[in-house]
C-alpha positions as CSV (number, residue, x, y, z in Angstrom):
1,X,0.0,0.0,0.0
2,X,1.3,3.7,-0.9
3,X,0.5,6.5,1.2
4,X,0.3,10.3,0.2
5,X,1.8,13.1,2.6
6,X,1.7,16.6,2.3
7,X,4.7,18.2,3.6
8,X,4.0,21.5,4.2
9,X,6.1,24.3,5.6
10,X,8.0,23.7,8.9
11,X,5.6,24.6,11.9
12,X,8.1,23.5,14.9
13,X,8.3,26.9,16.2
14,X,10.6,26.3,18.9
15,X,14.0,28.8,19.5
16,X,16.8,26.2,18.8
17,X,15.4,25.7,15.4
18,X,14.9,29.6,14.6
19,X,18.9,29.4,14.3
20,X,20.9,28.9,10.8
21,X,21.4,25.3,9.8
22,X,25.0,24.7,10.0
23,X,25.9,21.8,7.2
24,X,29.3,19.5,7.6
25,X,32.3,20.6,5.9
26,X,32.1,17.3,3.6
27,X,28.1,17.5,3.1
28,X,27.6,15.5,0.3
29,X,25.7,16.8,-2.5
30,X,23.3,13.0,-2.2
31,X,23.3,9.6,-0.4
32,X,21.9,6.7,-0.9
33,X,19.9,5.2,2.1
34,X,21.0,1.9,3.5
35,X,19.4,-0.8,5.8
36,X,20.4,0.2,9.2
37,X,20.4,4.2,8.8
38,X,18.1,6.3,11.0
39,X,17.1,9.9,10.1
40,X,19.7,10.8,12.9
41,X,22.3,9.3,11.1
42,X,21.7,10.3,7.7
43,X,21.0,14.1,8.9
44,X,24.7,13.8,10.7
45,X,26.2,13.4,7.3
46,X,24.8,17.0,6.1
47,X,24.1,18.7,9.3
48,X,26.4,19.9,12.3
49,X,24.2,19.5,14.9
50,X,21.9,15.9,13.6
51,X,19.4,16.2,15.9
52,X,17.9,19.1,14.1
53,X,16.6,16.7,11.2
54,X,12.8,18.0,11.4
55,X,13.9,21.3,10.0
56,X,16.6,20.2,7.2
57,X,14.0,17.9,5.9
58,X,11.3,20.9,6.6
59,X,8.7,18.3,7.9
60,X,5.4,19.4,9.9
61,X,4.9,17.9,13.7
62,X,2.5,15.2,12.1
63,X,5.2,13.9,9.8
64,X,7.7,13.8,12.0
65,X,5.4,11.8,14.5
66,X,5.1,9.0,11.6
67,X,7.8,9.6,9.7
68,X,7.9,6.2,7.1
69,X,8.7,7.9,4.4
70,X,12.2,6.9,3.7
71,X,13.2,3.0,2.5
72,X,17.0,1.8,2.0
73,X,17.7,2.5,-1.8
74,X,16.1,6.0,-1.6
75,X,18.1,8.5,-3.1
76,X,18.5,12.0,-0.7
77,X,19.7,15.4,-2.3
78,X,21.1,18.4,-0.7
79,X,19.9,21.9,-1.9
80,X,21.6,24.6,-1.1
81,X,20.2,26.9,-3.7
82,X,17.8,28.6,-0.7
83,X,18.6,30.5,2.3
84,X,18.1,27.6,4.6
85,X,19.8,23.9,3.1
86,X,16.9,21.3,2.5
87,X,16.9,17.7,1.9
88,X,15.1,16.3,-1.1
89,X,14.0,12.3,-1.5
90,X,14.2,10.5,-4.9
91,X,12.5,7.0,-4.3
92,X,12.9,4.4,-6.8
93,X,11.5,5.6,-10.6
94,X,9.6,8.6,-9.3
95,X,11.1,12.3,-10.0
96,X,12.6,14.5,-7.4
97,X,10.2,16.0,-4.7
98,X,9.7,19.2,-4.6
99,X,10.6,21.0,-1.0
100,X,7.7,23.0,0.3
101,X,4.8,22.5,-0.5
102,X,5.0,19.1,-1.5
103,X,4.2,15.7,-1.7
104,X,5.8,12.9,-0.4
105,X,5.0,9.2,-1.4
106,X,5.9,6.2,0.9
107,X,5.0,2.2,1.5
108,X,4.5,1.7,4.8
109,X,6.2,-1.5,6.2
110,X,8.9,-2.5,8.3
111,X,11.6,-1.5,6.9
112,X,11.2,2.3,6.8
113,X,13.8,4.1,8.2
114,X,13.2,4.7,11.9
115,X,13.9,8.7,13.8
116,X,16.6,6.7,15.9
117,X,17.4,2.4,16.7
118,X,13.8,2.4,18.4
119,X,15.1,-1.0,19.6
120,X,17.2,0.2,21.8
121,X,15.3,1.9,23.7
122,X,11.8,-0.5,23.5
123,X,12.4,-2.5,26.7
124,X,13.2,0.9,28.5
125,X,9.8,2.2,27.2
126,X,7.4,-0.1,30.0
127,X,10.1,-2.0,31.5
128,X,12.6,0.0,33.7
129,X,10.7,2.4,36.1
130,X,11.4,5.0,39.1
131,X,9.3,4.9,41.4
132,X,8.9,6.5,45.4
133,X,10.2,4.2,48.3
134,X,7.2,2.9,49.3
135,X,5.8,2.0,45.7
136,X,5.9,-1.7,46.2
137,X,4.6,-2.2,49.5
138,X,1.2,-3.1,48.3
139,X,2.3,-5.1,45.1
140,X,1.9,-9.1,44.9
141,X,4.6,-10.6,45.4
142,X,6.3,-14.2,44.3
143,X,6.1,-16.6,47.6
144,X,7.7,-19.7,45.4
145,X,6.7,-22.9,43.5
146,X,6.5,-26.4,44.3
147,X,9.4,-27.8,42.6
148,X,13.0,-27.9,44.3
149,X,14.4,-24.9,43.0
150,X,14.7,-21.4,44.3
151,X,15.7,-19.6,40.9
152,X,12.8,-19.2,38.4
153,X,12.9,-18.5,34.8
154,X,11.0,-18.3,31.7
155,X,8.3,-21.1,31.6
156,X,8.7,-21.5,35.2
157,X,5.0,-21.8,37.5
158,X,5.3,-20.5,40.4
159,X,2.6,-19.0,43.4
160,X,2.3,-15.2,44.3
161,X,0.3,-12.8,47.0
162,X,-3.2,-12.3,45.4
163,X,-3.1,-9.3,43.3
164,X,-5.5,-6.7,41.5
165,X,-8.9,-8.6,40.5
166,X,-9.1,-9.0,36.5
167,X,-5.2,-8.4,36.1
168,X,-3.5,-11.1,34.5
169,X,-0.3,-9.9,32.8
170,X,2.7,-8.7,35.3
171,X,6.1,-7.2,34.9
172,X,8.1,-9.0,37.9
173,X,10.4,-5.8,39.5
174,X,13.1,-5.9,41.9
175,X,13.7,-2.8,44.2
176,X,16.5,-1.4,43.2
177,X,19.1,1.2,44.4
178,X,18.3,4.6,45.3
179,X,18.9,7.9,42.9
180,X,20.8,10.3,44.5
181,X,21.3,14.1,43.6
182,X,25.4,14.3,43.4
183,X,24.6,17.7,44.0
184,X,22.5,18.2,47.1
185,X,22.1,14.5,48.5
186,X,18.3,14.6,48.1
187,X,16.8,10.6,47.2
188,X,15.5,11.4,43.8
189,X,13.5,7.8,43.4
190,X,14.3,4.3,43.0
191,X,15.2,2.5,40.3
192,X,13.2,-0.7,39.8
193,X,14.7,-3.8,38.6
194,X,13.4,-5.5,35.6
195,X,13.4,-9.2,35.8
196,X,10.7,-10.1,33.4
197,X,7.1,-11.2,32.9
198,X,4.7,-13.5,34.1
199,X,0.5,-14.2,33.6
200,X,-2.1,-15.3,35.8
201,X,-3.0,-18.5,35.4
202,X,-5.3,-19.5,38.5
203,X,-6.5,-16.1,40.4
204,X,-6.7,-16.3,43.9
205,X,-4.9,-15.8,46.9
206,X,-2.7,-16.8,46.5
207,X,-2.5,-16.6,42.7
208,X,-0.7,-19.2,40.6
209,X,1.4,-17.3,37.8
210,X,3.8,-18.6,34.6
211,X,7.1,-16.9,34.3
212,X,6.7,-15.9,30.6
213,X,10.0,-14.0,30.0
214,X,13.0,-13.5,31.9
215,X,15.8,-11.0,31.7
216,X,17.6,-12.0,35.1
217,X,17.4,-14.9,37.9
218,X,13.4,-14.7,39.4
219,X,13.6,-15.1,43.5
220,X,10.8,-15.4,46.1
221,X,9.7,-11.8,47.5
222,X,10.3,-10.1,43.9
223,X,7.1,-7.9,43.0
224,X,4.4,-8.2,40.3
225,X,3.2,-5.0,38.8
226,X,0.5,-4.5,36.5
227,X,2.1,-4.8,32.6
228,X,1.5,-1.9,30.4
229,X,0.6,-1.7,26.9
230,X,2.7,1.6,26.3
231,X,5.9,1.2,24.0
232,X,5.1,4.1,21.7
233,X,7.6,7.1,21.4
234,X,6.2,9.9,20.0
235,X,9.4,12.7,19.8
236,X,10.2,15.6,18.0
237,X,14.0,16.6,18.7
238,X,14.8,20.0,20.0
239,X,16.6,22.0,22.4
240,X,14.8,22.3,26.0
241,X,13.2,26.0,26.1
242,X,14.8,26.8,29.2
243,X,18.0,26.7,30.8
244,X,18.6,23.1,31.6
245,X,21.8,22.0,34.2
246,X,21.9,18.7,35.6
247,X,24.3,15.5,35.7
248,X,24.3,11.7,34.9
249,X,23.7,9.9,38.1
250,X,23.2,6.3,36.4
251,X,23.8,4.1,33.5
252,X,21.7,1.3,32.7
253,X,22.9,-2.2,34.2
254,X,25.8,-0.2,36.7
255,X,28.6,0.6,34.5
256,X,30.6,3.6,35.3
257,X,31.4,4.8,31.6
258,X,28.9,4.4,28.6
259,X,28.7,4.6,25.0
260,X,26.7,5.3,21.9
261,X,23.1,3.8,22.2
262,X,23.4,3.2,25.9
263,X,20.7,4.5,28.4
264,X,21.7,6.5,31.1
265,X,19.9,8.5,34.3
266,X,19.7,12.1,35.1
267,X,19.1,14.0,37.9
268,X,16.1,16.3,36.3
269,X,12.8,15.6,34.8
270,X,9.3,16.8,34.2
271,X,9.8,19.2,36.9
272,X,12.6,20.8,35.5
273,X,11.3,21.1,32.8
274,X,12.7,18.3,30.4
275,X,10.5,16.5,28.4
276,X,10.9,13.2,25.5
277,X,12.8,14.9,22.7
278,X,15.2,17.2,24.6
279,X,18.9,17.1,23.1
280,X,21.3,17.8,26.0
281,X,24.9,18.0,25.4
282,X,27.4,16.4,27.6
283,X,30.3,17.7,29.1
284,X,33.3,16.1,30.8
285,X,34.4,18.0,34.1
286,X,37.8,19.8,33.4
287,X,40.6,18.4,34.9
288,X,42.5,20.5,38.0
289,X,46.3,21.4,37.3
290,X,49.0,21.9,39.9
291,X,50.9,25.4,39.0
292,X,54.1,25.8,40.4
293,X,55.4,28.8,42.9
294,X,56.1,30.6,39.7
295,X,53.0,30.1,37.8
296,X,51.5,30.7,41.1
297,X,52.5,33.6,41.7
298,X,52.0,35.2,37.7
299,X,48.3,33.7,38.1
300,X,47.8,35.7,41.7
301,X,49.5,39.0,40.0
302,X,47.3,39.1,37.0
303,X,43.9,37.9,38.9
304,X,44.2,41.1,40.5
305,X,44.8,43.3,37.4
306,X,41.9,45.0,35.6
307,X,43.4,47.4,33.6
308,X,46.2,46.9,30.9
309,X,48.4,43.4,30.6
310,X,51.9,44.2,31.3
311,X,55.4,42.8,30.6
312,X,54.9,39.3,32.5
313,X,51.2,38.8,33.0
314,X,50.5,38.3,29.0
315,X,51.9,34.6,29.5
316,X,48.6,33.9,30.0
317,X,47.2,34.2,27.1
318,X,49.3,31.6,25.6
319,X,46.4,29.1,27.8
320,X,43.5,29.9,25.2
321,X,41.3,27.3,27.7
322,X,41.3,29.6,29.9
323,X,39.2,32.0,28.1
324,X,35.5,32.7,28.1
325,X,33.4,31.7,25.2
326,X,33.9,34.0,22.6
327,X,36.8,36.0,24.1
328,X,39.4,37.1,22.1
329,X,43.2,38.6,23.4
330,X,46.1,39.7,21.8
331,X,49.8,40.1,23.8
332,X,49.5,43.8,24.0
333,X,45.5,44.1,24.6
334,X,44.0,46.0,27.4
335,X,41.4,43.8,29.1
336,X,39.2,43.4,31.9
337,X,40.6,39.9,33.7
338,X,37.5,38.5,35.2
339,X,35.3,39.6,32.4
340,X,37.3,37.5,29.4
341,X,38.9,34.3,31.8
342,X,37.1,31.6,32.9
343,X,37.1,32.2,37.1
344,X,37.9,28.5,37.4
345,X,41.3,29.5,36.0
346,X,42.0,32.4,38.0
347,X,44.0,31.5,40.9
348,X,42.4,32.2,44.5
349,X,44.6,32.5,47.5
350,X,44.3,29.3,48.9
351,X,46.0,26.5,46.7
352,X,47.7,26.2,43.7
353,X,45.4,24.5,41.4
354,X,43.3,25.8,37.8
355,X,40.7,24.1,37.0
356,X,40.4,23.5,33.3
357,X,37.0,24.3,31.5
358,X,35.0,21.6,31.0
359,X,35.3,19.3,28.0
360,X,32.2,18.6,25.3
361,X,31.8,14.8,25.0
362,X,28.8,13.8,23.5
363,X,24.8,14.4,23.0
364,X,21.8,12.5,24.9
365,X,18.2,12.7,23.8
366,X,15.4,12.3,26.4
367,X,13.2,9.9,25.7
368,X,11.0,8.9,29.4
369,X,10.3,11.7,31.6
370,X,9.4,11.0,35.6
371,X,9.2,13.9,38.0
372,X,12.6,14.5,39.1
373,X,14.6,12.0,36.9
374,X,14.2,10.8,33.6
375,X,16.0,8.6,30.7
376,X,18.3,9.9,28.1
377,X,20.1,7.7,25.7
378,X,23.2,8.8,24.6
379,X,23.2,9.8,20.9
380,X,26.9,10.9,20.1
381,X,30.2,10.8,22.2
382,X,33.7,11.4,21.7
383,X,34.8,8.6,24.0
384,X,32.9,7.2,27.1
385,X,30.4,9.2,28.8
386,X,31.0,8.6,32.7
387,X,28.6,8.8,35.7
388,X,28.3,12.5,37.4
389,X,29.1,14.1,33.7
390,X,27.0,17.5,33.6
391,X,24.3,17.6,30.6
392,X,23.6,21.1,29.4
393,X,21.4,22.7,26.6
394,X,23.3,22.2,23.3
């Protein structure tokens, strides 16, 4: 089956997207779509910043909601002939599309090209959970089975607390470590432990239950919650409208350092106002450096300058790091000190140590929101992302 869509002109009115598209150095002037790509990938071969795809391909919210209009073997053009660059799609026999207005032709199947690896991030969609302390203390709970094992697992019977009358399909949870804020050492939530799935097969209490899926080892006193029915991720990627400052205080499964496609935890959510789309950028914390007596005493003479640079203090410069975004010295410039350094790099009075700015590593994209945490998975880094990393707007 074809489908007909009409693109029409970009209506994301958002402030991140009101800036100039920046294309890559190398943009190609086409590319042909392979199995495997994702609209985040094939955007990142024209555009600077990928995760602005919705406006290069000038797509309306609804489009970019169901967005199965690209197949591998599609041709993709660049034009640059307007103020803003545009992608163009050439699908098999069919001429060019015209930008805006258009029309866009598509079969809908499987093997559309998807925003980003959706499977990635499916079991995080319903599975994982945070949830308050007390969450569980009502929820049925596994008391054992009759056969001589402890350890259950998929295909497994077993026996549980009664639970919820009419309820028959359960994710089985494990209570799982607490969320702290590295910040102010406030309990955020915590993180429930996915084990896997069971059904009802006899209600009562108690209930007699069939471990239909397991991810890990299924022990006596683990929880039953109610399964739900929502994997969908509807997302439009953007920049968060507001000011947005937090860290990563968890990566999926305990590892201290995370790559590409991994899931990890931050310490602000829906009431910071983050919500599923948000690009974040990550940032490494700048290593401290030991000066010696000298360099010591150079950085204490020209912190407390804030007129002209003289003979001695320019040396300085030479640490470009140092500088705030934007600013620009020369040797013989008159400048105001704490106005064009970074005050991380301007020595105080009681050590010897400059802390250098902090290092861009990567970008995460929110995709599950709870109120004070939510899940990001990490997009792009230039080597491992590490736990307590800040996330910023991009």
């Amino acid at each position: 089956m074809r489908q007909l869509v009409v693109s029409l002109a970009l209506v994301l009115a958002m402030p991140a997207l009101a800036d100039t598209l920046k294309l890559q150095e190398n943009a190609p002037d086409k590319y042909v779509v392979e199995k495997g790509d994702t609209l985040w990938d094939i955007s990142g071969r024209f555009l600077k910043d990928p995760w602005r795809w919705p406006q290069i391909w000038n797509l309306n919210r609804e489009e970019v909601r169901n967005p199965h209009w690209i197949y591998p073997g599609d041709t993709i053009f660049l034009d640059r002939s307007g103020k803003e660059p545009r992608l163009a799609l050439v699908k098999g026999g069919t001429p060019t599309v015209k930008l805006s207005p258009g029309v866009r032709a598509s079969d809908i199947g499987s093997d559309a090209i998807q925003p980003i690896p959706m499977r990635v991030i499916h079991p995080f969609l319903s599975q994982p959970r945070v949830v308050p302390k007390d969450a569980f203390d009502d929820a049925p709970f596994i008391l054992g089975s009759n056969e001589e094992r402890v350890v259950l697992g998929a295909g497994d019977d077993a026996f549980a607390t009664g639970g919820k009358r009419g309820v028959t399909r359960w994710n089985v949870l494990r209570p799982g470590k607490e969320l702290k804020d590295p910040e102010t050492g406030e309990v955020l939530g915590y993180e429930a432990e996915y084990l896997g799935d069971a059904r009802t097969l006899a209600e009562g209490a108690p209930q007699k239950i069939r471990i239909t899926q397991s991810a890990q080892e299924i022990l006596p006193k683990d929880k039953l919650v109610e399964a739900s029915d929502s994997t969908t991720f509807e997302f439009i990627p953007h920049a968060p409208e507001n000011a947005i400052n937090g860290r990563i205080v968890s990566a999926y499964g305990g590892m201290s350092d995370s790559g590409r496609y991994q899931t990890v935890v931050l310490n602000r959510g829906a009431n910071d106002g983050l919500e599923p789309g948000h690009v974040l950028a990550v940032f490494r914390e700048g290593k401290a450096i030991t000066l010696s007596k000298d360099e010591r005493d150079r950085m204490t003479w020209v912190a407390r300058q804030s007129g002209d640079v003289p003979e001695g203090g320019a040396w300085l410069y030479n640490d470009v790091r140092c500088l705030n975004q934007n600013s620009k010295v020369t040797y013989d410039q008159a400048t105001e000190i704490r106005n064009t350094f970074r005050s991380t790099c301007l020595a105080n009075d009681s050590d010897r140590a400059v802390k250098l700015p902090d290092a861009r590593s990567g970008l995460v994209m929110v995709y599950r929101v709870f109120d004070r945490v939510s899940y990001a998975l990490i997009m792009e880094s230039q080597g491992p992302v590490y736990l307590l990393d800040q996330v910023r707007n991009p």
